[in-house]
C-alpha positions in Angstrom: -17.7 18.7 -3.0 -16.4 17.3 0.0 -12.6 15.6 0.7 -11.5 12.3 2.3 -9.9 14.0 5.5 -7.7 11.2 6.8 -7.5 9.7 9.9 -3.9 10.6 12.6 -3.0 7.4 12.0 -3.1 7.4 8.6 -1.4 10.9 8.3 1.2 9.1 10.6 1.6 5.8 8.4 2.3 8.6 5.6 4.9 10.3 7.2 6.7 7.4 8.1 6.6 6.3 5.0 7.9 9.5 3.6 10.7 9.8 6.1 11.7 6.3 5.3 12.2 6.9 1.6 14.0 10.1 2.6 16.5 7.7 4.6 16.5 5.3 1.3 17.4 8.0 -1.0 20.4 9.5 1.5 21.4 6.2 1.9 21.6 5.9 -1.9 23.6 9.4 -2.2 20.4 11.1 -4.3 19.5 14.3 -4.3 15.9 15.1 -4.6 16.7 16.0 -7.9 17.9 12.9 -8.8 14.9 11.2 -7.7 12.3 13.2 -9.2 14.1 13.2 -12.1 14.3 9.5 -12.1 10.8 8.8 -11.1 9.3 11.4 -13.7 8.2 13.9 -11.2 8.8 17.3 -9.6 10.9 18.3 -6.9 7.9 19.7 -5.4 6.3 16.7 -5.5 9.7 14.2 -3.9 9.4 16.8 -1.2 5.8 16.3 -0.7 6.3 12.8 -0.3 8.9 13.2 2.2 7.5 15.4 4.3 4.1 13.0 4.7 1.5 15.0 3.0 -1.6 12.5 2.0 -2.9 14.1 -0.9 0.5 12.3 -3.6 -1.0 9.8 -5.3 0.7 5.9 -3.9 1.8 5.4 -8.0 4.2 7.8 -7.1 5.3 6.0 -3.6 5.5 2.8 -5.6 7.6 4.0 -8.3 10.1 5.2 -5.9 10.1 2.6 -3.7 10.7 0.2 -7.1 13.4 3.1 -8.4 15.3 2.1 -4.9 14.5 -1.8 -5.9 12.7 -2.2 -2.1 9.7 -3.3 -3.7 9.7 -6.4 -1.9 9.3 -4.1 1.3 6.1 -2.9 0.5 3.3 -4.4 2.2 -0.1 -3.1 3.0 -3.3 -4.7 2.2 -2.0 -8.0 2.3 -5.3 -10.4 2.6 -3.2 -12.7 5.4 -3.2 -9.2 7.7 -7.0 -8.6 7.4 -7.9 -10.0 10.2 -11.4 -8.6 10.0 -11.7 -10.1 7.2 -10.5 -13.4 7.7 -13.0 -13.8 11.0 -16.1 -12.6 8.8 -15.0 -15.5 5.9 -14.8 -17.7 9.0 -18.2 -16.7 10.3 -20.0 -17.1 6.8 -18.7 -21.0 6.2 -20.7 -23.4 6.9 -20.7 -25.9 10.0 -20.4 -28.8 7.5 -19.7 -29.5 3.9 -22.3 -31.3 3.1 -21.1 -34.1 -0.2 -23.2 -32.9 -3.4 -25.6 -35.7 -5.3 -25.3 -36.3 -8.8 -28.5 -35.3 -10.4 -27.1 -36.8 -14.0 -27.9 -40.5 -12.1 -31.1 -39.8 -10.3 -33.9 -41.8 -11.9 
C-alpha cells in the first residue's frame, strides 16, 4: 500500500499551523492537557499537532481552532483563491451568450 508523502511546502503550511495554535493556546493560559482534554483528544495527539506532523487528521485542527473561537481565521480552499481554477472557468465560457428560442411557440 503506498502513502501520500507530502510536499515541503505542505509539511511547512502544517507546522505553521501547529506552531500558531501552540501560540493560541499559551496565549489562552492552556496546558496541553487542557486542550486535549477539551478537544476529546490525547496529549500525544495536541503535541503532534504542534509540532507539524501531517499525518492528524484537520477534524482535529478544526476543533481546536473552534475550541479557541478563531474559526473565522481559517481559510484554505476558498474558491475566490483558486486562481487555477477561476482561469480554466474563464477559458470554458463561451465568447457570447447567445438568447435561447422558445420552442413552445414555434409553428
Amino acid at each position: 500500500m503506498s502513502y501520500f508523502v507530502p510536499s515541503d511546502r505542505t509539511r511547512s503550511f502544517i507546522r505553521k499551523v501547529g506552531s500558531n495554535l501552540r501560540l493560541a493556546r499559551k496565549r489562552r493560559k492552556k496546558t496541553i492537557a487542557n486542550v486535549a482534554e477539551m478537544v476529546g483528544v490525547s496529549v500525544a495527539t495536541i503535541k503532534r499537532i504542534e509540532a507539524g506532523e501531517p499525518s492528524v487528521k484537520i477534524g482535529i485542527y478544526l476543533a481546536i481552532a473552534e475550541v479557541f473561537q478563531m474559526e473565522d481565521s481559517v481559510h484554505f480552499a476558498e474558491p475566490e483563491s483558486d486562481t487555477i481554477g477561476m482561469i480554466l472557468e474563464k477559458q470554458r465560457m463561451p465568447e457570447r451568450i447567445r438568447k435561447k428560442k422558445d420552442k413552445r411557440l414555434d409553428f
